[in-house]
N, C-alpha and C positions, 0 to 999 in steps of 0.2 A: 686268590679265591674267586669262582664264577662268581658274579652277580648272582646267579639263580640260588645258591648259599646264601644268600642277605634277604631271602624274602620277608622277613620281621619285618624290618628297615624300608622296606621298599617304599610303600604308600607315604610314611616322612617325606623321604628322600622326592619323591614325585611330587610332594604339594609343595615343597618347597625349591622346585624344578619350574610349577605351574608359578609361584609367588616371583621367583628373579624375572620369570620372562613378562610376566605386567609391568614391571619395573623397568626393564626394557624396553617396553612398547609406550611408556608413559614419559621414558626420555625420548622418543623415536617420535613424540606427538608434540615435545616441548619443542622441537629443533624445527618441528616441519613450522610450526607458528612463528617462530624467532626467522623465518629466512623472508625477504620484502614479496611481495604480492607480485612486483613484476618482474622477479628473478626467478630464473626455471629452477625445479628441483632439483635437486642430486643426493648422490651418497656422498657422507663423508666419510673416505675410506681411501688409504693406503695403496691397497695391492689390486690387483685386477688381471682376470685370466683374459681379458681381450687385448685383440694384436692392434686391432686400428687405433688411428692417430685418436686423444681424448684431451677436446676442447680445455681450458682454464675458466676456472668459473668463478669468479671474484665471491659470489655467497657464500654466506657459509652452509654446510651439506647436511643431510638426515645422521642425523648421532644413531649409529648404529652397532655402538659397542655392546648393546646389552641384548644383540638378539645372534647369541654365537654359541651355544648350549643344544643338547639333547634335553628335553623338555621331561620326554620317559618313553620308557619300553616296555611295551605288551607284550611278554614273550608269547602268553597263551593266544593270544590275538595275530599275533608277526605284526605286530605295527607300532609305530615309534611317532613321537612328536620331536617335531623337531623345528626348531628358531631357523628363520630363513637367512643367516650368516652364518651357518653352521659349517666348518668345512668337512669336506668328507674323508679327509682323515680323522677326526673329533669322531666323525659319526660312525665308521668303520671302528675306529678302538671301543666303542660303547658297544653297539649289535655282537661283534666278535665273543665279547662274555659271555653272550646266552645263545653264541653256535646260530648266529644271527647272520645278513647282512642285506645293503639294498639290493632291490632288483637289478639292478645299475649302477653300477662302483664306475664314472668317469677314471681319468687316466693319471690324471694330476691331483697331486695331495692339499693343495690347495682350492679346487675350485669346492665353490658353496654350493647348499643343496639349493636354494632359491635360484643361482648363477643356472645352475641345470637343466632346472625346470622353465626359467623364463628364456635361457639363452637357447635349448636344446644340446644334451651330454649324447653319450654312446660309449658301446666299448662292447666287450667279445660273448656278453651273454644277450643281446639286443639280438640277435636272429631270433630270441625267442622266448625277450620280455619287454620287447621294443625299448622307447627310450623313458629318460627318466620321468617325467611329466606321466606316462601312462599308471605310473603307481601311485600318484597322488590320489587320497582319498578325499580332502577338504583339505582346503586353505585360505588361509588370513590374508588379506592384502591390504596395505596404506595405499588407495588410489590417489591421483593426481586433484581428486578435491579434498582431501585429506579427513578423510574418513577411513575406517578400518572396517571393513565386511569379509566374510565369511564366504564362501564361491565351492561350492557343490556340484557335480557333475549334474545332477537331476534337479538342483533346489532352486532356490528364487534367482542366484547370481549363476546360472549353468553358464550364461553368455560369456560373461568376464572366465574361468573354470577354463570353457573351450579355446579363449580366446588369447590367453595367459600365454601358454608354449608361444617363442620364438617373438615375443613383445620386447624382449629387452630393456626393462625398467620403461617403456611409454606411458603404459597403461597401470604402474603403481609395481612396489612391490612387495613379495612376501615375507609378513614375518614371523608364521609360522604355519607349518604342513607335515599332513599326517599322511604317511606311506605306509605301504604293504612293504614287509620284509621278506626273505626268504631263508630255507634252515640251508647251511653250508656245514660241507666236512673240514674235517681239519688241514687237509693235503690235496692238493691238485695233480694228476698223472698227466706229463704233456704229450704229444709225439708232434714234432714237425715232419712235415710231408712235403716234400721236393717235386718244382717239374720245372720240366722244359720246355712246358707250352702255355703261353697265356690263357688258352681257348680251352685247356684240357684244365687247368684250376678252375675256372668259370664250371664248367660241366662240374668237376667235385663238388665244389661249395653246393651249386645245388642240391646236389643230391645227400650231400651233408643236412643242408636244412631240414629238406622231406623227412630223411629218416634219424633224425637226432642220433643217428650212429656214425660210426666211420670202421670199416673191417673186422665188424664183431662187439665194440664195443661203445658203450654211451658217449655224448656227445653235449658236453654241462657249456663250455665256451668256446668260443671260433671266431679267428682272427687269420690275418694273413700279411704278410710284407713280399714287397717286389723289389728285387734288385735290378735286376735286369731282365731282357724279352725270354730268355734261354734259363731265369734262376727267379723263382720265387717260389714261394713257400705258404701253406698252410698248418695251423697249429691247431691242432685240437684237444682240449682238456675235458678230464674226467675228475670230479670230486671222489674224493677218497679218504678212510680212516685208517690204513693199511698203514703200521706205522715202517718206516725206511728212511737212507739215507736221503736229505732236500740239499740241493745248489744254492749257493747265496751269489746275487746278485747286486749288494750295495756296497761291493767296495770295489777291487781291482777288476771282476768280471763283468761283463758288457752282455746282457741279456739279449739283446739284438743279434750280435754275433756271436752267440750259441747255437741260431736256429739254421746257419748255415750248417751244409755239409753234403756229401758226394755219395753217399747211397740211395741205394735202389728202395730201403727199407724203413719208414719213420727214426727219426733220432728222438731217442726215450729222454724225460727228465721228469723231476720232478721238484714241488717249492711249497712250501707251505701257503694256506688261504692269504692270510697278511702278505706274503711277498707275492706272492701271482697276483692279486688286484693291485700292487705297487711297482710288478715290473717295470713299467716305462718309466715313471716317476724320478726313479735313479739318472739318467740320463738324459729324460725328459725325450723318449723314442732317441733321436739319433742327435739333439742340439746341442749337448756336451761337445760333441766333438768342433764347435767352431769357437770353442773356448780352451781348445789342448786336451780338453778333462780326457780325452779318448788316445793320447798319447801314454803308453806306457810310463816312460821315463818320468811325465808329468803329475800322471794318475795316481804312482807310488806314493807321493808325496803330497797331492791334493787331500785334505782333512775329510775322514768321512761323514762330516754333519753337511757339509757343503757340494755332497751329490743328492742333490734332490731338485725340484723344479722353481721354489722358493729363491733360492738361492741362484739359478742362473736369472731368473728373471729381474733381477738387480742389475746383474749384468747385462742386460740385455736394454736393461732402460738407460743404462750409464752407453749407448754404443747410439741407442735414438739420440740422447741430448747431445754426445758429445762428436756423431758420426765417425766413431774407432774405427768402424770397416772400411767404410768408403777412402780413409786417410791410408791405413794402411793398403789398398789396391792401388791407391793413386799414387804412392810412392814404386808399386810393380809395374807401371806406367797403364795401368787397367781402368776402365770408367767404373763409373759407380755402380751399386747394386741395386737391383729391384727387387723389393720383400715379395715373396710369394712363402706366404701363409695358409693354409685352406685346407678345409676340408667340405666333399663336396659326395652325394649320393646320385649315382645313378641308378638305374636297374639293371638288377644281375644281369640279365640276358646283354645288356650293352657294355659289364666292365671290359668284358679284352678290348673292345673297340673305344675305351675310353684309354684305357692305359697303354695302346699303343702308339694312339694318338699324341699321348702324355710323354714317352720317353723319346717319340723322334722329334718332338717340338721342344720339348720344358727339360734343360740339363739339370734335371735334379735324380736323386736316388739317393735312399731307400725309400720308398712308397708305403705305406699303412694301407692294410682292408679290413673292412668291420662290415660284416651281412647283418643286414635288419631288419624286422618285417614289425610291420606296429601289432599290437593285441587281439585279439578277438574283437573285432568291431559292427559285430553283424552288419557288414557292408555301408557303412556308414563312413566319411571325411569328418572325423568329428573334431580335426585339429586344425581349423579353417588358415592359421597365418603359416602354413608347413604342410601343401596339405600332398601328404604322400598318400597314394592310393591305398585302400585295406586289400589285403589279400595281395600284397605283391611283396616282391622281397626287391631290395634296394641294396646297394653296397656305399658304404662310407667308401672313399680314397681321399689318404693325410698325405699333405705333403707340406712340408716346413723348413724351408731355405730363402735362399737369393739366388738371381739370374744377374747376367750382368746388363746394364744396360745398352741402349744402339745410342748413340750421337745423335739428335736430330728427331729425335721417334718421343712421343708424347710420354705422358706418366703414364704407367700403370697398363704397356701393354701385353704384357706374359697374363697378369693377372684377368684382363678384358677378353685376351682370348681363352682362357677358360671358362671366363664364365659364358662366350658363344658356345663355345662346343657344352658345355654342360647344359643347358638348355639345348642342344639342336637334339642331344641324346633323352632329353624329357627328364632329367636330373634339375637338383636343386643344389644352392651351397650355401653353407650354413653365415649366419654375419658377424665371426665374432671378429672378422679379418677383414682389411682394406675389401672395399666393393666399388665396384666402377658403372654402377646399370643408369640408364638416365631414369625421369622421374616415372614416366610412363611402365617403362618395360619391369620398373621394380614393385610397383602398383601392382598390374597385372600375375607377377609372380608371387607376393607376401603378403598381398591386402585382402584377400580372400573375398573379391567385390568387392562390396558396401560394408562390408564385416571390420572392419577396422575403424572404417570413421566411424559406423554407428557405435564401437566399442568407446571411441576417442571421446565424442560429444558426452557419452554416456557419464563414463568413471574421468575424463578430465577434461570438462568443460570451458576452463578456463585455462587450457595450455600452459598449464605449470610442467609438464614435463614435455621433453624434446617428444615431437614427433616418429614413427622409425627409421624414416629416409632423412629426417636430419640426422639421426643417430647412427644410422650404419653404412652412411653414405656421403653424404654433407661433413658429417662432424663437427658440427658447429657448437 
């Protein structure tokens, strides 16, 4: 039965939604006290959607088990509270009831809505609800002097508000945030769109964006994967209540390699809401396959609780400690590999020249595209540590493997020369992944001037939490 069937119940059910999450913030406030004065903050927490290396920290961390909850939902309003450990699949299964969901459904069933907001999310409705952080209405944060305040685009904290996106726990985090939602149909209608030219997808997408159409008809999500210079693809979804047969992609089928194919004409499909915001998830885009999962023979008999991104991420931590990959290439007589993790945004007008650049230099394929353009911002940078200009459209490109390393050649150069060409193209890339910039040039890039330190001195005066170039750079 919908939620919207309970509305007797509801107000209970919501004050006692508001009662666990005090409860919550009140073990969240016992733990920040209990850690020593001259020991940096942390979370204490398990899992984690970021790629870079993450220090050991002999303290003990912020007890953040009670802030993992949907607080409540306004249907009448589209807005939801929601605890900043919430993940977004907790949060999608609750919104989904009332024909709900966020602006911004990231990609992975794991990541948190605070992870989102403070790390920067995306995904294929961002051409034209930007990213997550833009649908924050108000938010809770434990800053780094450990207080809990309240941060308002307009109110007293707008600093901290503006200043939040792309902080990465520096500056405090949330634990809890009130979003705008938006109404979804029940079925997604896909068509993938085939070409053969880098520079003739660039021309579409844009003109995709302008007219939220595509040959006649609406244009609700948009995404794109690159195989190669001569094979990539655009996908354009249209919400639907039209009911008909949907494709399942969580078990033996590979949503990725569906959108291949050799016509002249879109290739049709269709998936229900739940499964279209959890396509990737399954596979995690294409990283199953450096674990067999994409081996038929293997696939038949890999357990289906165990394709989802949870679950390789285990293995992928058991391959950091134990270096699986590197042992196994060095028994092919091959050197080691270098992680190239990244997602990185340029402007539409430079992806082919980005992505060309990409596949004669970086042996990786299949490629992720995600169009963005932030919100209605009356010409305003109002997101100082990210600050993508208003009124322009950017393109996400994912890319997630290893390269192999050169003999003699320092750490981390596949990765350094992306981040030069991504800067020479006026792109940014995001830090949830190894970054190699020195201290200057990352300043210049993320500190948005004086807007960082005067945020630091502000909300964490006594450097209880890492700085963000010790955080997304240093690692220390």
């Amino acid at each position: 039965m919908s939620l919207l069937g309970k509305a007797g119940r509801a107000p209970a059910a919501q004050e006692s939604g508001f009662a666990a999450h005090r409860a919550g913030v009140d073990r969240l406030l016992a733990s920040y006290r209990a850690i020593p004065r001259d020991a940096n903050v942390r979370l204490a927490k398990k899992t984690s959607n970021l790629f870079r290396a993450r220090a050991k920290n002999p303290a003990p961390g912020l007890d953040v088990s009670g802030l993992t909850q949907v607080i409540k939902v306004d249907p009448g309003a589209r807005t939801a509270d929601v605890a900043g450990m919430t993940t977004y699949e907790d949060l999608v299964a609750t919104t989904l009831r009332y024909g709900l969901a966020p602006l911004v459904v990231p990609q992975l069933k794991t990541i948190t809505l605070g992870g989102a907001v403070t790390g920067l999310g995306i995904e294929s409705t961002s051409f034209r609800n930007g990213l997550p952080h833009e649908s924050v209405l108000e938010i809770d944060v434990l800053t780094g002097a450990g207080e809990i305040i309240t941060a308002t685009r307009d109110g007293a904290h707008s600093d901290l508000f503006r200043g939040f996106p792309n902080s990465y726990g520096t500056l405090g985090y949330s634990t809890r945030l009130k979003i705008e939602l938006e109404t979804v149909q029940p079925y997604v209608a896909l068509r993938h769109i085939r070409f053969h030219d880098l520079r003739e997808l660039e021309a579409t997408m844009a003109r995709i964006i302008a007219d939220r159409a595509y040959a006649g008809e609406q244009v609700d999500y948009l995404d794109g994967v690159v195989f190669t210079a001569d094979e990539s693809y655009l996908t354009v979804g249209r919400q639907t209540d039209e009911p008909g047969p949907v494709s399942d992609y969580t078990d033996e089928n590979i949503f990725y390699r569906s959108i291949q194919h050799d016509s002249k004409e879109p290739k049709r499909d269709r998936l229900t809401i739940a499964d279209y915001l959890w396509r990737w998830d399954t596979d995690w885009f294409w990283c199953s396959r450096a674990f067999g999962a994409q081996n038929p023979s293997i696939r038949r008999f890999w357990p289906k609780q165990y394709l989802r991104s949870s679950f390789y991420w285990k293995l992928i931590a058991l391959d950091h400690k134990y270096h699986i990959g590197d042992k196994l290439e060095a028994r092919k007589g091959n050197p080691p590999q270098e992680r190239v993790v990244q997602d990185v945004e340029v402007p539409i007008e430079r992806t082919a020249d980005f992505l060309e650049w990409f596949l004669r230099e970086i042996p990786i394929e299949p490629i992720w595209l995600c169009p963005l353009r932030l919100r209605d911002t009356g010409g305003e940078r109002p997101w100082p540590l990210y600050p993508l200009e208003p009124d322009r459209t950017y393109v996400n490109v994912g890319f997630w493997s290893a390269v192999p390393t050169v003999p003699g050649q320092g750490e981390g150069v596949a990765n350094r020369a992306i981040e030069l060409q991504v800067s020479k193209l006026d792109g940014h890339k995001s830090l949830y992944s190894d970054a190699y910039y020195g201290k200057d040039e990352f300043a210049d890039l993320y500190y948005g001037g004086d807007t960082y330190a005067e945020l630091k001195q502000h909300y964490d005066p006594d450097s209880r939490l890492l700085d963000l170039y010790s955080k997304a750079v240093q690692r220390k």
